[in-house]
VEXDREN-2710 file (C-alpha; in Angstrom, 1 decimal):
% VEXDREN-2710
k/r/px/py/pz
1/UNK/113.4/108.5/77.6
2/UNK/109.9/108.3/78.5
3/UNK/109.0/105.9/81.5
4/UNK/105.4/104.1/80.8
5/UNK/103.0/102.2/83.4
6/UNK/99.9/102.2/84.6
7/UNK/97.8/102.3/87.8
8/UNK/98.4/99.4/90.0
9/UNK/96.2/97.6/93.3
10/UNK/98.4/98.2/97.0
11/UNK/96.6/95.1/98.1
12/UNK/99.3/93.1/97.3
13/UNK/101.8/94.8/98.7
14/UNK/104.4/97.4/97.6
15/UNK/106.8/94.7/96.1
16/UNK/104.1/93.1/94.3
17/UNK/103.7/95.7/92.5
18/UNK/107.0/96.3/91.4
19/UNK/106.9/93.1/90.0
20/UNK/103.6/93.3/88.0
21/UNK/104.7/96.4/86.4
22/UNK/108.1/94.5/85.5
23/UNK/105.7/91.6/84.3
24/UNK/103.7/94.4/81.9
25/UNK/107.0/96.0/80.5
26/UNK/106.7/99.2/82.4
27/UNK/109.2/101.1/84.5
28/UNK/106.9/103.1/86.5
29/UNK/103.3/103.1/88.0
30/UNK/100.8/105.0/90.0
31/UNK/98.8/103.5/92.8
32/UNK/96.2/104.5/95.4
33/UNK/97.3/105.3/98.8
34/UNK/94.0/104.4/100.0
35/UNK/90.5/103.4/98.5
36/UNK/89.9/106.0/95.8
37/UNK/86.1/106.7/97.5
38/UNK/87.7/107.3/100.5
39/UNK/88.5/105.0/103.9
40/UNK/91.8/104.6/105.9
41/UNK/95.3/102.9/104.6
42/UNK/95.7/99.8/104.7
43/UNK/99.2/99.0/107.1
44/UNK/102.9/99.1/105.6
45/UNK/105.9/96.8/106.2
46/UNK/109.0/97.7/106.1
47/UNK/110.6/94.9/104.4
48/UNK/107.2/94.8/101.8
49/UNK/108.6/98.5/100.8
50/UNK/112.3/97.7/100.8
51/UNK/111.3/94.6/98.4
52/UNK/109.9/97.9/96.5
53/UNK/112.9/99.7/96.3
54/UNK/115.0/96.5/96.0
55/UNK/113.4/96.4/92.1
56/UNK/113.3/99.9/91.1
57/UNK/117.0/100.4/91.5
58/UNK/117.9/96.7/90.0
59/UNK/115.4/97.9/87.3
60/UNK/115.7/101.3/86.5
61/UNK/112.3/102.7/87.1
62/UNK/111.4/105.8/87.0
63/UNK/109.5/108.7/89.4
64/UNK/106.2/106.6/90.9
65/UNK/103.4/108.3/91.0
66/UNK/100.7/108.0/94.1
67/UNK/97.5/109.2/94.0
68/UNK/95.3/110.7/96.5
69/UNK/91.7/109.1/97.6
70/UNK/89.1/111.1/95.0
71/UNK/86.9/111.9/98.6
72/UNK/89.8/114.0/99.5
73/UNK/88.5/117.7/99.0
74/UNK/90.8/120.5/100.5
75/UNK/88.1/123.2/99.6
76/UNK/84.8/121.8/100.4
77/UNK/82.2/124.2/101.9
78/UNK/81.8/121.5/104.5
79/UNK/84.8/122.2/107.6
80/UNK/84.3/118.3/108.1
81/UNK/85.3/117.7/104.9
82/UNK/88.2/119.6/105.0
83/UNK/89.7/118.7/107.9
84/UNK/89.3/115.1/107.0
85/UNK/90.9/116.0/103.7
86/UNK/93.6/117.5/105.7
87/UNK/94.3/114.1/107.6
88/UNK/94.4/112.4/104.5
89/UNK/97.1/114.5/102.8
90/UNK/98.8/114.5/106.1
91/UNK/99.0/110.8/106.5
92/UNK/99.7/110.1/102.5
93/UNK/102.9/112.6/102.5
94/UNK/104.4/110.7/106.0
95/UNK/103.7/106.8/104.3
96/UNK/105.1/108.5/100.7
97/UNK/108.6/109.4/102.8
98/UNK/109.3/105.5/102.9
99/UNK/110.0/105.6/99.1
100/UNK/111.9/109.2/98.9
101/UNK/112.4/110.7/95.6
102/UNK/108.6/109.6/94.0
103/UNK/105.4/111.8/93.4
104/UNK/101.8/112.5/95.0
105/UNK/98.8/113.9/93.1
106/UNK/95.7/114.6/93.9
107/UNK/93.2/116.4/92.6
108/UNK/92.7/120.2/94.0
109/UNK/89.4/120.3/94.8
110/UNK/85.7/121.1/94.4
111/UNK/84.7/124.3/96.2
112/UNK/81.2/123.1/96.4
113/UNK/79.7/126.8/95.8
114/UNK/82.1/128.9/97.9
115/UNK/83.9/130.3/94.7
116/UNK/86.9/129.3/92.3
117/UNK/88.5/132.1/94.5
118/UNK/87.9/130.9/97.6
119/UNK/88.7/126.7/96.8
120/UNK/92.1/128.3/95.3
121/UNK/92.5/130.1/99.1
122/UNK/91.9/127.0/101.1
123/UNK/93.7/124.3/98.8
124/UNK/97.1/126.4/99.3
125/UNK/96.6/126.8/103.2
126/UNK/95.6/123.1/103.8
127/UNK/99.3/122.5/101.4
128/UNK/101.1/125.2/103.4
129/UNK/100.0/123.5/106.5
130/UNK/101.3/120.2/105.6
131/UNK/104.5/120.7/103.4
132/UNK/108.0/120.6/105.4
133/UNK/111.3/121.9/104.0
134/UNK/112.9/118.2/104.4
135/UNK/110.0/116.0/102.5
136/UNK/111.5/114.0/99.7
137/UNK/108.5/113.7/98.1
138/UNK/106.9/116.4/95.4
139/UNK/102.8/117.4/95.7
140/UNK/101.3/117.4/92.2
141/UNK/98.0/119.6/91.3
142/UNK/96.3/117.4/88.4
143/UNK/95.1/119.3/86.0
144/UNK/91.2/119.1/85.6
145/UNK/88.2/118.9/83.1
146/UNK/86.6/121.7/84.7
147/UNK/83.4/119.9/85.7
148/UNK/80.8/121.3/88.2
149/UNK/82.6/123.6/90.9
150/UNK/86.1/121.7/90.5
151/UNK/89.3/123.6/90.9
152/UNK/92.0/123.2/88.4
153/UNK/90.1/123.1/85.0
154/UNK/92.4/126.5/83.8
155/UNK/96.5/126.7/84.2
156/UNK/95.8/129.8/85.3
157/UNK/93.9/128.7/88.8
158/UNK/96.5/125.7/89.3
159/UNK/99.5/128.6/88.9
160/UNK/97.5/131.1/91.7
161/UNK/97.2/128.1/94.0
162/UNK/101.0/127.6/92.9
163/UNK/101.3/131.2/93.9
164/UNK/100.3/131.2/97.2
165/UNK/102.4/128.0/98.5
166/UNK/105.4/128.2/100.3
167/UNK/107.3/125.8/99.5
168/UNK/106.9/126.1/96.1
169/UNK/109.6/123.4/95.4
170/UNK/108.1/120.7/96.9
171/UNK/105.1/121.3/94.1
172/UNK/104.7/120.6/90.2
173/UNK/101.6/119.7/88.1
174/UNK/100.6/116.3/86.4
175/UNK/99.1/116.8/82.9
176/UNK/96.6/114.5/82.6
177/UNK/95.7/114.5/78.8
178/UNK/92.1/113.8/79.5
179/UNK/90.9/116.2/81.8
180/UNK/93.0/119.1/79.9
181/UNK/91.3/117.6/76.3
182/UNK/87.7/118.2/78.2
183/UNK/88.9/121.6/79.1
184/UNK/89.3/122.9/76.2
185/UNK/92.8/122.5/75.5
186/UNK/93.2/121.6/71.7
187/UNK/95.9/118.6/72.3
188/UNK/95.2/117.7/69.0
189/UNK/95.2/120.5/66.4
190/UNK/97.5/123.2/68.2
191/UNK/99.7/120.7/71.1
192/UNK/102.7/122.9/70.9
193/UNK/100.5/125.8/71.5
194/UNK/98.4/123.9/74.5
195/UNK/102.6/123.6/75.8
196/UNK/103.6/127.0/75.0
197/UNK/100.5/127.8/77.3
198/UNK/101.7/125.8/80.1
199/UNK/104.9/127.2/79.8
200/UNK/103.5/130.6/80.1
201/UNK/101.3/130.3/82.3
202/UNK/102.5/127.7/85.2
203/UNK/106.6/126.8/83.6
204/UNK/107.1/123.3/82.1
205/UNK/109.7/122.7/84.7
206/UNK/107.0/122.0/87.3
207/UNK/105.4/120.2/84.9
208/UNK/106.6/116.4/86.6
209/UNK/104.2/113.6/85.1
210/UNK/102.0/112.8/82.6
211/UNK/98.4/110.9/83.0
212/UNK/97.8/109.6/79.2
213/UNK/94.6/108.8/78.6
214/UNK/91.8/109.7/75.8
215/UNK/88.9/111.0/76.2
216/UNK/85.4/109.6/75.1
217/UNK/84.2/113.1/74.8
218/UNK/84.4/116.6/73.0
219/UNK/86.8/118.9/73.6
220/UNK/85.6/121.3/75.6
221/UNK/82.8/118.7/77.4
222/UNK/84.3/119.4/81.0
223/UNK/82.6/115.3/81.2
224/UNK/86.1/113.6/82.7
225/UNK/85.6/110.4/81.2
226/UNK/88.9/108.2/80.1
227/UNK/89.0/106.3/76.9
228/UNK/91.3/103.4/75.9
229/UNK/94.4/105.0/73.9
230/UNK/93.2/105.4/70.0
231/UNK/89.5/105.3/70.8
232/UNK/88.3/108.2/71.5
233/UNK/88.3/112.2/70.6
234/UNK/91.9/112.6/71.2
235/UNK/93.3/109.7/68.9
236/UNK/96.0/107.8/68.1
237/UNK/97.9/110.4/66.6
238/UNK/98.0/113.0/68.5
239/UNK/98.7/110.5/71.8
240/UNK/102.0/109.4/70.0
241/UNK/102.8/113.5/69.1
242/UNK/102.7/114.1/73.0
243/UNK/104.4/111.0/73.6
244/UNK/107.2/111.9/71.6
245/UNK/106.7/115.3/72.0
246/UNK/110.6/117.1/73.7
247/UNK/109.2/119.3/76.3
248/UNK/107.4/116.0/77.7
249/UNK/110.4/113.8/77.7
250/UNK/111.8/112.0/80.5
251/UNK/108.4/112.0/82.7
252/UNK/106.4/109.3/83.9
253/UNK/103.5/108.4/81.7
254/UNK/100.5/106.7/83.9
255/UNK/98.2/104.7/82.0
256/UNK/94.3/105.1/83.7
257/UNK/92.7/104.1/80.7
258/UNK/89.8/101.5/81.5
259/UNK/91.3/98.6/80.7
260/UNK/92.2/94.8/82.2
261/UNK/96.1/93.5/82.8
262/UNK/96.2/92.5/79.3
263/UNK/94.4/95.8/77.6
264/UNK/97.3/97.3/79.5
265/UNK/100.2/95.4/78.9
266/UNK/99.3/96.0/75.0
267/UNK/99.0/100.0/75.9
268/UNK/102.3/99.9/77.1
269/UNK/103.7/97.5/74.2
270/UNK/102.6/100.2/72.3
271/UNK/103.9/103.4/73.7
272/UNK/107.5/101.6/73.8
273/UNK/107.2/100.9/70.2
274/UNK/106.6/104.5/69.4
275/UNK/109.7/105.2/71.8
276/UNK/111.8/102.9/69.8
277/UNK/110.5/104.3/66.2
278/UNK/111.0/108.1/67.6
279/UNK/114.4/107.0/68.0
280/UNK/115.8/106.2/64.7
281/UNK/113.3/108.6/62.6
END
């Protein structure tokens, strides 16, 4: 089973967007907890998330997947920015435990010149700070291109950050098939190697969604920039291996490919249909 959407707007509300991703064909989606660049939440009703939870039972959805604001840095050289990064992760986990069970990324960090070392320090304190044994909700490290002083561009620095939590439970990893492409990570000529890595390295059992995208660029650019699914570097092919791919089974796949409702509708259309022919090749 693999369970397809994309990212959704919370501006309509938390029932609205069950019912646009019902609308595309999808049974899961991602969504901002705040504005991406930054800003506060906007306020949450009760009955607006019960309307939520309403459709994903009567629907069979699978794990949602939030997303942190982009502004939120855990490992800035700048205290301010820290501690307001700490607020936001604070505030994102309480609001995520009114739809138990689901999943938060983020992206680590960017230690802004203090060291890979250092960014890897303060992104597991600011999580060991905020994690409780009774959360229902799992943190995921997204996996990054690697670009400027960001933290995450290796499996080996998202396992030491791993490492050092606490709570290690309460954490997995999102693959996002972009940012690992522009890393380096040969998704398309050696993907069961790229997955043995994983394994190795971090375990594909806190391995908990998937961001499926392609990537305009090289591998190896460390650029982060999305392409629609088929055109760009990655390709068609290889997306539908890792679709189908075992180890990846049974995970949320998040669409952020730059596309309108319609561009994403037919993304989804078309991941299904590779579900369906995987099934009775």
């Amino acid at each position: 089973m693999i369970y397809i959407g994309c990212h959704l707007s919370v501006t309509d509300g938390y029932a609205a967007m069950g019912k646009t991703m019902c609308d595309f064909g999808g049974n899961t989606f991602a969504w901002f907890t705040r504005n991406p660049r930054g800003g506060k939440t906007r306020p949450v009703e009760q009955a607006d998330v019960e309307g939520l939870r309403a459709i994903l039972s009567e629907k069979d959805f699978g794990p949602l997947v939030a997303h942190g604001s982009y502004t939120m840095n855990l490992c800035s050289g700048k205290e301010e920015t820290r501690a307001n990064g700490l607020d936001m992760l604070r505030q994102d986990l309480e609001r995520m435990e009114l739809l138990p069970g689901n999943l938060y990324n983020f992206h680590p960090g960017a230690h802004t010149g203090q060291g890979t070392e250092k960014g890897i320090e303060e992104i597991a304190e600011a999580l060991n700070e905020v994690l409780r044994a009774d959360m229902q909700t799992t943190v995921l490290l997204e996996t990054m291109a690697g670009k400027g002083s960001e933290v995450g561009g290796t499996f080996e620095e998202l396992r030491e950050i791993l490492d050092r939590v606490k709570l290690t439970d309460r954490c997995g990893v999102c693959f996002d098939t972009c940012h690992t492409w522009d890393a380096g990570y040969d998704l398309v000529g050696d993907l069961d190697g790229v997955l043995k890595q994983f394994d190795d390295v971090i375990g594909l059992s806190r391995l908990k969604a998937v961001h499926f995208n392609d990537s305009k660029n090289d591998r190896g650019s460390h650029k982060d920039r999305h392409e629609k699914l088929g055109q760009g570097r990655i390709g068609m092919e290889a997306l539908r291996r890792i679709a189908l791919h075992p180890a990846l089974s049974n995970l949320p796949f998040i669409l952020e490919t730059p596309n309108d409702d319609a561009g994403y509708m037919e993304e989804i259309r078309l991941v299904k249909t590779w579900m369906e022919e995987g099934r009775t090749a």
